[in-house]
C-alpha positions as MATLAB code, in Angstrom:
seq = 'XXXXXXXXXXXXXXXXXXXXXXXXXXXXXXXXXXXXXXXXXXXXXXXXXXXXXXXXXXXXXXXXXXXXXXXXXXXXXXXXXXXXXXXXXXXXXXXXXXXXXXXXXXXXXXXXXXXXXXXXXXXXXXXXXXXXXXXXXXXXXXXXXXXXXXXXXXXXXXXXXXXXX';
ca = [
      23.409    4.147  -10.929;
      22.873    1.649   -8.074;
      22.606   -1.854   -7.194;
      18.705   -3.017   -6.406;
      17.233   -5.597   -4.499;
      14.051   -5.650   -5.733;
      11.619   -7.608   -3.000;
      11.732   -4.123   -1.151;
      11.425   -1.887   -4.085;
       8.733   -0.566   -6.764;
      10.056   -0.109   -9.874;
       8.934    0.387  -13.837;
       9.432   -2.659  -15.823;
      10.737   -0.462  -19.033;
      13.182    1.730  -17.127;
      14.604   -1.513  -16.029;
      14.538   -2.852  -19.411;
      16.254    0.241  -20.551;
      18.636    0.463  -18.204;
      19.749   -3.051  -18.295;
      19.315   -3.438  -21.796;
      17.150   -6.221  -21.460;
      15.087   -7.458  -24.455;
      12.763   -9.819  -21.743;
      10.352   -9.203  -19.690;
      11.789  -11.831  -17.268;
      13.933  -10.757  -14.100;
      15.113  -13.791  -12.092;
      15.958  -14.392   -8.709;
      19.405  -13.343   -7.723;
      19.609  -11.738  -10.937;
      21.943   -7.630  -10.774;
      20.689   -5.245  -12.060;
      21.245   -1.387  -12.395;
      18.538    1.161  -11.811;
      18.337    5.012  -11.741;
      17.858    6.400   -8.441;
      14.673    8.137   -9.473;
      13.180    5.101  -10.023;
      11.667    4.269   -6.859;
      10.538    7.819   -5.636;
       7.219    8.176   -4.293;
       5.007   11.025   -3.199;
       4.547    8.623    0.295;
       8.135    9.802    1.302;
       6.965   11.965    4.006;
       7.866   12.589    7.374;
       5.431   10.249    9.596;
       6.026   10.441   13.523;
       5.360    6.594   16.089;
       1.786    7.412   16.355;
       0.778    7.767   12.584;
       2.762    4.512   11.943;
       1.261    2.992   15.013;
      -2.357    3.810   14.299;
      -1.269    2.853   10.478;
      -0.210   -0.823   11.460;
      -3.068   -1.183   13.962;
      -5.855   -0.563   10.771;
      -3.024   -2.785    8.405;
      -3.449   -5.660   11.390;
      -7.370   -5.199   11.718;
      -8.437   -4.893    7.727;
      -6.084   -7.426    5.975;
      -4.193   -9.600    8.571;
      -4.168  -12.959    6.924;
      -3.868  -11.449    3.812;
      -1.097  -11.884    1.178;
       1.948   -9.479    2.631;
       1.558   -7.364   -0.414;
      -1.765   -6.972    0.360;
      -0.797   -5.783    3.840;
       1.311   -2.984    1.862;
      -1.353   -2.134   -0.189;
      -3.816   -1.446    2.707;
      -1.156    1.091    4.523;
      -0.597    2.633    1.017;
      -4.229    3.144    0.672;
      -4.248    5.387    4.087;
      -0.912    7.225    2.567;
      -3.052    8.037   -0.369;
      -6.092    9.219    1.223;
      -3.692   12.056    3.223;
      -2.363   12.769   -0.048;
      -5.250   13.551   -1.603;
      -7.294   16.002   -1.485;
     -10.685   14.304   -1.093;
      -9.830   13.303    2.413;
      -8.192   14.842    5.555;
      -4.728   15.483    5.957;
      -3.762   13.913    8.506;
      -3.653   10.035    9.460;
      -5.685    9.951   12.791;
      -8.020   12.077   10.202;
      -7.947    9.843    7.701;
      -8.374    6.447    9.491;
     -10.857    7.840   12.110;
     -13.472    9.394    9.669;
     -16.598    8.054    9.387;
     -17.394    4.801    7.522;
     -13.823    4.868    6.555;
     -12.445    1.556    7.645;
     -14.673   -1.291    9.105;
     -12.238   -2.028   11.294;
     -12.783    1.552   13.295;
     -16.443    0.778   13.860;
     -15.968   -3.035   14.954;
     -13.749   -2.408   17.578;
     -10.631   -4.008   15.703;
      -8.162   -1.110   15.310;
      -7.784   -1.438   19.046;
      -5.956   -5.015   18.651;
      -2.336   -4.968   19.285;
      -0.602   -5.005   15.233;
       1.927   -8.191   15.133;
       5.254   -7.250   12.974;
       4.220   -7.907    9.706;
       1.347   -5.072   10.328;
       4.676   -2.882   11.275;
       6.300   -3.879    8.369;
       4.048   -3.400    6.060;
       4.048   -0.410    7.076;
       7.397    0.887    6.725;
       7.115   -0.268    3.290;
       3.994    1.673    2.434;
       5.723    4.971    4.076;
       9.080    3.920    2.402;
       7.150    4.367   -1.270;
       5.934    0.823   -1.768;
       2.302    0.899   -3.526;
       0.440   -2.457   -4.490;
      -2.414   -0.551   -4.634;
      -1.580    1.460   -7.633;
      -3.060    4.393   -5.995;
      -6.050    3.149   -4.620;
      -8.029    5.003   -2.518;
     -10.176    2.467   -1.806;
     -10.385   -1.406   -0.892;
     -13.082   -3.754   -0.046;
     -13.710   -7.462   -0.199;
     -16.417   -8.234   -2.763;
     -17.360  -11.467   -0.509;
     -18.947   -9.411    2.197;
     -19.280   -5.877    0.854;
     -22.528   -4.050    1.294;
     -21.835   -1.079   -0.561;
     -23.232   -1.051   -4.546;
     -21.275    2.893   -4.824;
     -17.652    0.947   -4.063;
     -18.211   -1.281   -7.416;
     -18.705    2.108   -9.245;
     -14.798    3.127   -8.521;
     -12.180    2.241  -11.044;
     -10.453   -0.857  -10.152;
      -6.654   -1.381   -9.854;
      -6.043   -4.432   -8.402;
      -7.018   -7.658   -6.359;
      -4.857   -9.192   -3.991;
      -5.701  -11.712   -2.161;
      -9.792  -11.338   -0.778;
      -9.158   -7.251   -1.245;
     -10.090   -5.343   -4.527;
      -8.389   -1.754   -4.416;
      -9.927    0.882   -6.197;
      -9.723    4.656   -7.058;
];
């Protein structure tokens, strides 16, 4: 077993529980605990070249820049999870460039230069990390046209974006 930090990592609350034998659901800053190197494996561990993580942190920058960090994560996840799956293209110029995709991609916006949080973010997303819960899908319900997106199965809101599967 290792030693985990666990602002950079995803992991279950009951294998930590376990592992720790912890009767709380409380973790607290600073706090050492032991975890299972499984634990934070994720199906986005793949091999992404500059250009994917590029194009990635331009769409991060130009859907959810002011958004809550996590939120930032959750976005790049969302791309991850649309090459993993089957219902979508394989690859990540495929994925972000499809039409209707992103809103970003028809307004122009991808083409702003991503600051380092967008870059960040990133890394995250392609290191495993998924606020999204899987989410295929995010929108804000403030200025969302689409009545089909509030027909997907909801996994999470953070900050003005609701991801969905």
């Amino acid at each position: 077993m290792s030693y985990l930090h666990l602002a950079n990592y995803v992991a279950k609350l009951g294998s930590l529980k376990k592992i720790n034998n912890l009767s709380s659901d409380y973790i607290y800053p600073g706090e050492l605990l032991y975890y299972d190197k499984e634990i934070n494996q994720s199906d986005n561990q793949q091999n992404y070249n500059q250009t994917d993580i590029d194009l990635i942190a331009r769409t991060v920058y130009a859907e959810s820049r002011g958004e809550p960090y996590s939120g930032q994560v959750a976005v790049a996840a969302v791309v991850l999870n649309r090459v993993k799956s089957s219902d979508f293209p394989k690859k990540v110029v495929d994925v972000i460039y499809q039409p209707w995709a992103f809103s970003s991609v028809m307004d122009g916006q991808i083409y702003l230069t991503p600051n380092s949080t967008a870059y960040l973010a990133t890394y995250d997303a392609v290191k495993g990390l998924d606020p999204s819960y899987g989410a295929l899908f995010f929108f804000n319900p403030d200025t969302s046209t689409s009545s089909w997106i509030w027909t997907r199965p909801q996994t999470v809101k953070i900050g003005n974006h609701i991801f969905a599967k």
